[in-house]
C-alpha positions in Angstrom: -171.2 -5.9 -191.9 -169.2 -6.1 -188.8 -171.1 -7.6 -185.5 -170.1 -4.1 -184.1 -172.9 -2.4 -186.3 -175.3 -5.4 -186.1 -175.6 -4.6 -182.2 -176.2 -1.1 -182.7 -179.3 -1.8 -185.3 -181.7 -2.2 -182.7 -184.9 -0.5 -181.5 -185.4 1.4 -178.8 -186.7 -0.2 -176.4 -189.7 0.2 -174.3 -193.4 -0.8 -174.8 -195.5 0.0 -177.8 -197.4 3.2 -178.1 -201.0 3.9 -178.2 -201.1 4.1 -181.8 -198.9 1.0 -182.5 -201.2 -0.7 -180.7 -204.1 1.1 -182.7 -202.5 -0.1 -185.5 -202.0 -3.3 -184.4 -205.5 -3.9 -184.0 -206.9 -2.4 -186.8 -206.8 -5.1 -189.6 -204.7 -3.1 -191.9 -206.1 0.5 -191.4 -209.7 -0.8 -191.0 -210.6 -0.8 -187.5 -214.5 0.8 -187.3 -214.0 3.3 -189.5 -217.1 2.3 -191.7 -219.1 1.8 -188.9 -218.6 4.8 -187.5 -218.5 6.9 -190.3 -222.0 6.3 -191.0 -223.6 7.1 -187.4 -225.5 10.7 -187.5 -225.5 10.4 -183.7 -221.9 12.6 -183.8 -220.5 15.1 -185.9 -216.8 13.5 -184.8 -215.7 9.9 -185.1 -213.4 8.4 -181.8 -210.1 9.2 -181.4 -208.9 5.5 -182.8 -210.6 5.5 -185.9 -209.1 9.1 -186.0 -205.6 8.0 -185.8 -206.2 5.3 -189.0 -208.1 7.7 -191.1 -205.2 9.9 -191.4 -203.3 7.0 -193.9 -206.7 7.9 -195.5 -205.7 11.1 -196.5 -207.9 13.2 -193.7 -207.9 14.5 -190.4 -210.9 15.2 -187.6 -210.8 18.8 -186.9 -213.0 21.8 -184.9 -213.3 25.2 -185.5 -211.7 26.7 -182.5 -213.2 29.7 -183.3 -216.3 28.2 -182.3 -215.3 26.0 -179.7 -216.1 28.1 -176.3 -219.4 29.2 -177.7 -220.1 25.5 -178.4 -219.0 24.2 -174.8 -221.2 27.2 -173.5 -224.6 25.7 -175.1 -222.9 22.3 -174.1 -222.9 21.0 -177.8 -219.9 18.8 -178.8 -217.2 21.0 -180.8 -218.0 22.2 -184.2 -216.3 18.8 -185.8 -214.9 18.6 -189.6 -212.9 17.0 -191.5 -209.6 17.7 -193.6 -208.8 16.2 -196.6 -205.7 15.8 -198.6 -205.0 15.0 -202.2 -202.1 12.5 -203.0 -200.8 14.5 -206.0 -197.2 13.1 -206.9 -194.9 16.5 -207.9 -198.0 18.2 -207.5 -199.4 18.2 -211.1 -203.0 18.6 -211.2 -205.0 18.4 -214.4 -207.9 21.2 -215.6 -210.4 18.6 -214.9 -209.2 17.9 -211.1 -208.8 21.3 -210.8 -212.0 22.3 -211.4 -213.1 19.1 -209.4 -211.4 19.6 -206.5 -213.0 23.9 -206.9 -216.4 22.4 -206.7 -216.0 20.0 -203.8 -214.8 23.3 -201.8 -217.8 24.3 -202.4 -219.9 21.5 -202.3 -219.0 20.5 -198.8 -216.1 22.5 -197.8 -215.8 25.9 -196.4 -215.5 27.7 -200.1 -211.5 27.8 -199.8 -208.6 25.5 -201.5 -205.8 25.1 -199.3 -202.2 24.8 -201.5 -199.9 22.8 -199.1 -195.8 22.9 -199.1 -195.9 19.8 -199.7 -197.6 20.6 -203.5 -201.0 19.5 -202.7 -204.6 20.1 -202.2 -206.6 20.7 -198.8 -209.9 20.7 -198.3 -211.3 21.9 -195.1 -215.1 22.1 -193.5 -215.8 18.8 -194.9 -219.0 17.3 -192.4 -218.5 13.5 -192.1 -221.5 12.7 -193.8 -219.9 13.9 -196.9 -217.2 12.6 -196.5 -217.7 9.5 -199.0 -219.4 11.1 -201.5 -216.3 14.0 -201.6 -214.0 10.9 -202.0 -215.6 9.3 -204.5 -215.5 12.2 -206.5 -211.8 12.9 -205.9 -211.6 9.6 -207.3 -213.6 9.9 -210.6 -210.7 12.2 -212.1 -208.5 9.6 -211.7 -206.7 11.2 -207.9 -206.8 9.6 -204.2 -206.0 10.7 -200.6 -204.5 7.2 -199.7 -201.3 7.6 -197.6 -201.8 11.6 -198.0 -201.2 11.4 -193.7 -200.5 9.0 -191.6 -197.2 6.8 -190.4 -196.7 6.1 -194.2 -194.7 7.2 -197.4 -196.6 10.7 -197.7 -196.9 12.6 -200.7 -193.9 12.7 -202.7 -192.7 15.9 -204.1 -190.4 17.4 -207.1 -189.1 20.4 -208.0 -192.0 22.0 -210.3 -192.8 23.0 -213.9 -191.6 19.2 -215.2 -192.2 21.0 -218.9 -189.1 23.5 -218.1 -186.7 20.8 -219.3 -186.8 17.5 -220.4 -185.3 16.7 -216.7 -188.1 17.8 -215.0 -190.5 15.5 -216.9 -187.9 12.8 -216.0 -188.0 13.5 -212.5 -192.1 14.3 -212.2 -192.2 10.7 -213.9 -190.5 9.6 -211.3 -191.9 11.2 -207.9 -195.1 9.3 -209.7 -193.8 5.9 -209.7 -192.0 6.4 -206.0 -195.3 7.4 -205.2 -197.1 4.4 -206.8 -194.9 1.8 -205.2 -194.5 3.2 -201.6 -198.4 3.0 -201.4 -199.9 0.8 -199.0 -201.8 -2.5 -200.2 -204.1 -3.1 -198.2 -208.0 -2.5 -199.5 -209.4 -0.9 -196.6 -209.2 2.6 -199.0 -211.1 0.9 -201.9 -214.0 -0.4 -199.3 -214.7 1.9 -197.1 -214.4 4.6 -199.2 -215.2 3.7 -203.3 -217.9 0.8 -202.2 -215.3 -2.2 -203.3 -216.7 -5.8 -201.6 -214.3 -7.7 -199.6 -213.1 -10.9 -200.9 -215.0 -13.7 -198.7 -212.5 -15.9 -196.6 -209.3 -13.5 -197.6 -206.7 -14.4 -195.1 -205.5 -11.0 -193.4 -201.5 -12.4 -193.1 -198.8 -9.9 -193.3 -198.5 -11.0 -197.0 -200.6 -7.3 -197.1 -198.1 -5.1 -196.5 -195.1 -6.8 -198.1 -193.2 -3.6 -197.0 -194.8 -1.7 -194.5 -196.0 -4.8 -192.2 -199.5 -4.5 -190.5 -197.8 -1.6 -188.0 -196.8 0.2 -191.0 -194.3 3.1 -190.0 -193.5 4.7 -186.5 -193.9 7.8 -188.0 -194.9 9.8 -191.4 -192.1 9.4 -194.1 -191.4 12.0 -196.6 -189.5 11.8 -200.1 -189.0 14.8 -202.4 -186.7 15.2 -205.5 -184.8 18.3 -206.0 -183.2 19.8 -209.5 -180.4 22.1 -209.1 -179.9 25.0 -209.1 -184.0 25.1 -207.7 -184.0 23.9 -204.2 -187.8 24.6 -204.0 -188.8 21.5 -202.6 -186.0 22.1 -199.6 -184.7 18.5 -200.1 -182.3 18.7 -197.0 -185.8 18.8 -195.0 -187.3 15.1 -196.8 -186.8 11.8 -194.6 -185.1 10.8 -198.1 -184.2 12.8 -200.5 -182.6 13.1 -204.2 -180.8 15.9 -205.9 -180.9 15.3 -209.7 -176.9 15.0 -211.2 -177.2 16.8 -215.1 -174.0 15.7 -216.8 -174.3 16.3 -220.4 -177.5 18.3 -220.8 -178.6 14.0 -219.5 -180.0 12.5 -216.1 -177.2 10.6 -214.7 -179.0 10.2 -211.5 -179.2 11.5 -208.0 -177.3 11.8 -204.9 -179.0 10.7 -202.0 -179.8 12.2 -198.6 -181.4 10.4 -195.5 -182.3 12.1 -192.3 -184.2 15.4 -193.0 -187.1 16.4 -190.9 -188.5 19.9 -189.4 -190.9 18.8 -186.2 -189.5 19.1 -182.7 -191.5 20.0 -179.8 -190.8 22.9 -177.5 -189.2 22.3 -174.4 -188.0 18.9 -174.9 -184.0 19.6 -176.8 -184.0 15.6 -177.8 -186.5 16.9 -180.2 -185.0 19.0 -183.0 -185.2 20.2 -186.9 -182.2 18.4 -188.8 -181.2 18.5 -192.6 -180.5 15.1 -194.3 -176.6 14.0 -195.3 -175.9 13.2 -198.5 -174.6 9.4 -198.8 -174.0 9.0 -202.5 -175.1 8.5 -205.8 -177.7 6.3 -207.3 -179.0 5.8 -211.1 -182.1 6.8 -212.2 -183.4 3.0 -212.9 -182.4 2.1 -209.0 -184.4 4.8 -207.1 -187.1 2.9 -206.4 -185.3 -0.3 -205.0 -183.3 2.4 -202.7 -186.4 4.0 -201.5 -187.9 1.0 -200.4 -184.9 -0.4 -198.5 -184.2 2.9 -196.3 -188.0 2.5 -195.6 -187.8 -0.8 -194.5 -184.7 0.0 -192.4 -187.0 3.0 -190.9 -189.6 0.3 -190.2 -187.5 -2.4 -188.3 -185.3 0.0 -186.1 -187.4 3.5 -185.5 -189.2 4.5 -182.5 -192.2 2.7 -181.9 -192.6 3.6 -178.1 -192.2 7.4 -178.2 -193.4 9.4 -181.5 -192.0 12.5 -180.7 -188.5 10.9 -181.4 -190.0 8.3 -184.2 -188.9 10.2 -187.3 -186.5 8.5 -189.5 -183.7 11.6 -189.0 -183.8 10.4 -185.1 -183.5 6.7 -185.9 -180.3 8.3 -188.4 -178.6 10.3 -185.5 -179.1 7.3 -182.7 -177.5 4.5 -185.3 -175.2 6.2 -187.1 -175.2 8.0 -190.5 -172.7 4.8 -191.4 -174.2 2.5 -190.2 -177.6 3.1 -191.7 -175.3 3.7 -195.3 -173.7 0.1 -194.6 -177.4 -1.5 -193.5 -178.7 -0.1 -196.5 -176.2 -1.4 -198.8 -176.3 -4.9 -197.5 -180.1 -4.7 -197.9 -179.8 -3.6 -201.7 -177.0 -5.7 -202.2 -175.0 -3.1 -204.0 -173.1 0.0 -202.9 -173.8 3.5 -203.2 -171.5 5.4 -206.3 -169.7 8.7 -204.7 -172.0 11.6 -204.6 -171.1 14.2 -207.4 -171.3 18.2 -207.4 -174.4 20.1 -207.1 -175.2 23.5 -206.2 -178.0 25.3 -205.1 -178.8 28.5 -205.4 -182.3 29.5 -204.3 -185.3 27.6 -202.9 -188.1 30.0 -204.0 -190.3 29.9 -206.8 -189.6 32.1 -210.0 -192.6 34.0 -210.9 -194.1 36.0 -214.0 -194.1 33.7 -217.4 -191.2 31.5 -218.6 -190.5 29.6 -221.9 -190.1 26.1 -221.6 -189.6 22.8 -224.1 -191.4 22.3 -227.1 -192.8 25.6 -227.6 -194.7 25.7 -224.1 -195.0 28.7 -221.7 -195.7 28.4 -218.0 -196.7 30.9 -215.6 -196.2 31.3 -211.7 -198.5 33.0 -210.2 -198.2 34.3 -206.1 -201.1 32.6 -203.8 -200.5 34.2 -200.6 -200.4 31.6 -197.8 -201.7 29.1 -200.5 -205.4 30.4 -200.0 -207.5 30.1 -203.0 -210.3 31.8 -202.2 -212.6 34.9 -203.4 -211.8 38.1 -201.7 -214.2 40.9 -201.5 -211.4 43.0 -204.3 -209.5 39.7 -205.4 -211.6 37.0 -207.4 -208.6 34.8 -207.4 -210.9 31.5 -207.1 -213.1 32.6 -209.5 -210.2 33.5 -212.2 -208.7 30.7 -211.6 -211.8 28.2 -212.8 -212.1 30.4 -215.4 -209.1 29.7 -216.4 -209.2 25.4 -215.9 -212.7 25.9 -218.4 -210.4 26.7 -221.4 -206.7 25.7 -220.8 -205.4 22.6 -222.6 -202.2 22.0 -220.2 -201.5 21.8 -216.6 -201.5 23.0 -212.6 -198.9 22.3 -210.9 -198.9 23.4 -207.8 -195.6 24.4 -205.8 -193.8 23.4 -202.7 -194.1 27.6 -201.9 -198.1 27.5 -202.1 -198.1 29.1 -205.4 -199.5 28.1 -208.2 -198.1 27.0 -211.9 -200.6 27.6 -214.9 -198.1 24.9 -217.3 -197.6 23.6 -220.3 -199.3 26.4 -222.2 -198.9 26.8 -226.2 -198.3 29.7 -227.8 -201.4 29.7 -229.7 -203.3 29.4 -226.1 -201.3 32.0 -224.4 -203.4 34.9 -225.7 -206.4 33.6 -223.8 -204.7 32.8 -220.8 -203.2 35.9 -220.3 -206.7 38.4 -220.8 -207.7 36.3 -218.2 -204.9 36.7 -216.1 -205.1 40.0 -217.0 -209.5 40.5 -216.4 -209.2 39.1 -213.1 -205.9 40.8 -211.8 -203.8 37.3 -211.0 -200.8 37.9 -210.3 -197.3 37.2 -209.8 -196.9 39.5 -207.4 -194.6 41.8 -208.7 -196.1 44.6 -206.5 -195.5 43.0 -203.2 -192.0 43.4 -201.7 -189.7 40.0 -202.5 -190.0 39.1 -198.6 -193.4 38.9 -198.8 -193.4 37.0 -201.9 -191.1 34.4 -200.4 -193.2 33.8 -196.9 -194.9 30.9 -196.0 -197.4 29.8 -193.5 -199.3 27.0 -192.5 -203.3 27.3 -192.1 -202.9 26.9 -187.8 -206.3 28.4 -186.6 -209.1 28.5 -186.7 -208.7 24.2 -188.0 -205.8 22.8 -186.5 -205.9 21.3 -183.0 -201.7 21.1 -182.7 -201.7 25.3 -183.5 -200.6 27.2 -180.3 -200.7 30.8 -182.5 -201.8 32.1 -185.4 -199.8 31.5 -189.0 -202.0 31.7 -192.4 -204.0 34.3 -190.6 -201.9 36.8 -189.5 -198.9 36.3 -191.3 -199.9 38.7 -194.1 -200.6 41.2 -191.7 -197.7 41.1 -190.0 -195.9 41.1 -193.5 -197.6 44.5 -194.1 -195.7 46.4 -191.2 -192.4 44.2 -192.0 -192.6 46.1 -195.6 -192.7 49.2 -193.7 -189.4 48.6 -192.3 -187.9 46.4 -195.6 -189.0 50.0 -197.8 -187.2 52.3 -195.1 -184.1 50.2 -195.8 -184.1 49.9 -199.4 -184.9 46.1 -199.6 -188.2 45.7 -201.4 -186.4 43.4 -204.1 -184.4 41.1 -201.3 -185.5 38.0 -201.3 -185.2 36.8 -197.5 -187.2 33.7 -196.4 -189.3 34.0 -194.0 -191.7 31.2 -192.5 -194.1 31.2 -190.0 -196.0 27.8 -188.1 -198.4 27.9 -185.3 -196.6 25.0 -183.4 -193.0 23.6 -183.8 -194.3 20.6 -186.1 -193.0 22.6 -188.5 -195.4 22.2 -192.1 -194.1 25.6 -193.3 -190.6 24.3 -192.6 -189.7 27.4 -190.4 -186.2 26.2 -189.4 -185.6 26.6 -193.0 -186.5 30.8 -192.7 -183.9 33.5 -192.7 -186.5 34.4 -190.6 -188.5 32.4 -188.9 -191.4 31.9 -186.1 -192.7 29.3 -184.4 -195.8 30.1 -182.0 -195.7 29.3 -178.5 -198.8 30.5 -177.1 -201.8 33.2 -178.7 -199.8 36.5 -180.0 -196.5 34.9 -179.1 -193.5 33.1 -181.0 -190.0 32.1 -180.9 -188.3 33.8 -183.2 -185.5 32.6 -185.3 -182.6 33.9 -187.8 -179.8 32.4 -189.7 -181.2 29.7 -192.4 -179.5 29.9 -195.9 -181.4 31.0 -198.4 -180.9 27.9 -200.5 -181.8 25.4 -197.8 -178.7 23.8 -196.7 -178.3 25.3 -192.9 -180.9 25.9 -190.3 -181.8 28.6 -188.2 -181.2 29.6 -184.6 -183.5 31.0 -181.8 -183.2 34.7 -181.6 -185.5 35.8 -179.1 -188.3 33.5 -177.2 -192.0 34.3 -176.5 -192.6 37.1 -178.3 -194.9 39.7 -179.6 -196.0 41.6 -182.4 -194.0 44.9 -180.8 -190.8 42.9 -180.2 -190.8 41.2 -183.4 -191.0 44.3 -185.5 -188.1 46.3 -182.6 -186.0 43.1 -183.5 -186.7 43.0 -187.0 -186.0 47.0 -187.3 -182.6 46.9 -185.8 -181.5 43.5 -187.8 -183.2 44.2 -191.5 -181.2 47.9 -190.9 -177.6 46.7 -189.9 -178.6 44.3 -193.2 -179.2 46.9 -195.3 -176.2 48.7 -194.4 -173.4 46.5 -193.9 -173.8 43.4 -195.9 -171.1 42.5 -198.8 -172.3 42.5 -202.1 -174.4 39.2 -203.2 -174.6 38.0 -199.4 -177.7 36.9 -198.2 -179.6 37.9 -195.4 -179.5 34.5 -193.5 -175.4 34.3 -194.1 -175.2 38.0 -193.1 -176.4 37.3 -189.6 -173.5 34.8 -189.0 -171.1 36.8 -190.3 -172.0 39.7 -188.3 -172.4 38.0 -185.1 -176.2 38.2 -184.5 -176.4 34.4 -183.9 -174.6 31.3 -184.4 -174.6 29.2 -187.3 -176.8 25.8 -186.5 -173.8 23.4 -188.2 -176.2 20.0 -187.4 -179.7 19.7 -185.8 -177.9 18.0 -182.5 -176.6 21.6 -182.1 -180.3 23.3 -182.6 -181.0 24.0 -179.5 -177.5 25.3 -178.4 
């Protein structure tokens, strides 16, 4: 490499942040937390021990619901905990599922939480529980290591692995990426599952071969994508892969570096980009790849300022080349030329579908990802019912619904009467917008949510039908994504439509993604309500309905009509 490119591969400088020096100081993702976790004086655990127990798969959270009622009797917030499953392509098996049912309601708050990143969450969990819950998590052979944190996070792949033998390739691998980007250090195993520390073991960085005792600047995200399903949104992973089918055979992936959704308002050095696509790796070199671009993301990211920390900034500030060329000469091979793909959705396909070997599979719609018993809807309930007797799969999807895989035919009988007795669904009789929505949970459990999302989403969704059936556009399927801060876990720069909150009742609202992932979206209108969002919406969805060209989608139509610019790179977000 030229001496040109080895000057620009620095850090930024500046001194290290709070949490690097957290880190630092925390004996590989130790610091107190065992200590602390086991005082009864507090409901809440301090903020340092906080930032390492999220590479422990949880979070501290309040119920904000709760919190000026709380301050009024001058008792200390209504403090829980979060907890998230590391669940490689998002496969669960009856067992877990069931499992992970009864610790809801154990010691959470009754509910599952199905993330977009094809996951559990587990909310209301009291700290004094908190062990016991993980040690059960662990007795059906899952974990929550590295589930948060400035670390390799869950990895994700397109679902139903039994639709093709591709797919079983490719879930095999998001397991074994998953596996080898953990961290090694034992602090897990003893606070959590009661292992003994080895007397006189020397804490060297010999650890963390690959992460170092600082580990990341920021969280790092993988996902593998099989065309023509772009469910996982791939262009939105910190590394991705797009699986290259020649001859009905895996030939490998292409490879993109640099995706990432989070930006912060106010501050346009922040931004939403898609990754680049840098070329073309076999199947047997993934792994190797993987670890390299992480330990390029490690040496020269951000580790003064995390709101610019992501990998897709350290991307933009070096150089898509130059990172391709520093990669290379850390693999000590080159990149083959990408191939063709294409794309055509990134949505899940509901209802039942045949796969391989005789198996059926069926997608069901979870709105917002909620499993949870409603008053007219025993989805929860029909649900466990359903883990007591099946002999396959979950798999749950990057969309927060839910597959019920790998069914046989002689099995499909029983499934379906109880699909049928407790009214699951694929949501056939909800309008295709609503069935392609997402939202993250926001209130009344996240402390970063500045509006509502999982709450109010579907009943905003309920006067958007109004004005989708008056245009003839109840079987469109338009994106549409909704987060209660710009950190973007819904990945609402990826929404035809999309809306990021900005303060209680209020959002930014966005227009223009494609619908199969590959562009972002644009600011449409800024800070605003219910009223304006549906006047907006009214006059846009119409001039859809009646001018677009056959087979266009509502995110191209936009463009093409002038109501906003295409967003060609993230740079150019903000323009």
């Amino acid at each position: 490499m030229s001496k040109a490119v080895n000057e620009l591969l620095k850090a930024p400088a500046g001194a290290p942040s709070d949490v690097e020096e957290i880190k630092e100081r925390s004996n590989y993702l130790r610091g107190t937390l065992a200590e602390v976790m086991e005082d009864r004086i507090s409901a809440g655990i301090p903020d340092d021990d906080n930032r390492l127990m999220k590479h422990h798969g949880s979070y501290l959270q309040d119920d904000r619901d709760l919190r000026t009622e709380r301050q009024k009797q001058k008792l200390e917030p209504a403090y829980q905990f979060m907890l998230r499953v590391r669940l490689p392509g998002g496969v669960a098996t009856p067992s877990q599922w069931l499992m992970m049912d009864s610790l809801a309601h154990k010691y959470g708050n009754g509910t599952l939480k199905l993330t977009t990143r094809e996951t559990f969450q587990i909310h209301g969990i009291l700290k004094w529980n908190m062990k016991q819950t993980i040690q059960d998590i662990h007795s059906t052979m899952m974990d929550t290591i590295a589930a948060c944190g400035d670390v390799n996070r869950n990895v994700m792949a397109t679902s139903n692995p039994y639709q093709s033998e591709i797919h079983t390739e490719v879930h095999a691998l998001a397991q074994k990426l998953s596996d080898d980007l953990l961290p090694k250090s034992r602090a897990y195993h003893e606070i959590w599952l009661g292992e003994e520390k080895v007397a006189g073991t020397p804490e060297t960085e010999e650890v963390e071969p690959m992460y170092g005792p600082l580990y990341l600047p920021r969280k790092f995200k993988i996902g593998i994508a099989v065309p023509p399903s772009n469910d996982i949104d791939v262009f939105s992973q910190d590394l991705g892969f797009i699986a290259i089918i020649e001859n009905n055979q895996l030939a490998g992936f292409n490879v993109t570096i640099g995706g990432g959704m989070g930006m912060s308002h106010g501050d346009t050095q922040t931004y939403p980009q898609l990754g680049k696509v840098i070329g073309f790796v076999t199947p047997d070199k993934v792994v190797d790849l993987a670890e390299k671009v992480i330990t390029i993301q490690r040496d020269y990211g951000n580790r003064s300022v995390r709101k610019y920390a992501r990998f897709k900034y350290t991307v933009d500030r070096l150089g898509l080349e130059n990172v391709k060329a520093e990669l290379e000469r850390r693999l000590g091979w080159t990149l083959g030329e990408a191939r063709d793909f294409h794309f055509d959705h990134n949505g899940d396909r509901y209802g039942w579908q045949k796969g391989v070997k005789g198996k059926w599979h069926f997608t069901m719609f979870v709105e917002g990802g909620r499993i949870v018993d409603y008053p007219e809807y025993k989805l929860m309930t029909g649900i466990r019912e359903i883990a007591k007797v099946h002999k396959g799969d979950f798999r749950l999807t990057a969309n927060q619904n839910l597959i019920i895989g790998s069914v046989s035919a002689q099995s499909k009988k029983k499934i379906d009467a109880l699909i049928d007795q407790y009214g699951l669904t694929e949501g056939r009789h909800h309008s295709a917008i609503r069935r392609s929505a997402l939202a993250c949970v926001a209130f009344p459990t996240c402390g970063l949510a500045m509006a509502e999302a999982e709450r109010y989403l579907p009943t905003l969704m309920d006067k958007i039908d109004e004005i989708i059936d008056e245009n003839g556009l109840r079987n469109k399927e338009i994106t549409i994504r909704m987060t209660g801060c710009p950190n973007g876990c819904a990945r609402h720069a990826l929404g035809e439509i999309g809306f990021i909150g900005k303060a209680v009742g209020k959002y930014n609202m966005y227009l223009g993604a494609a619908h199969d992932g590959s562009r972002l979206s644009k600011m449409y209108r800024e800070n605003i309500g219910e009223e304006e969002i549906l006047k907006e919406l009214r006059v846009v969805l119409s001039r859809y309905a009646n001018e677009r060209q056959e087979g266009e989608h509502f995110g191209d139509f936009v463009i093409r009509a002038g109501i906003i610019e295409a967003t060609t790179d993230g740079t150019n977000f903000h323009n």
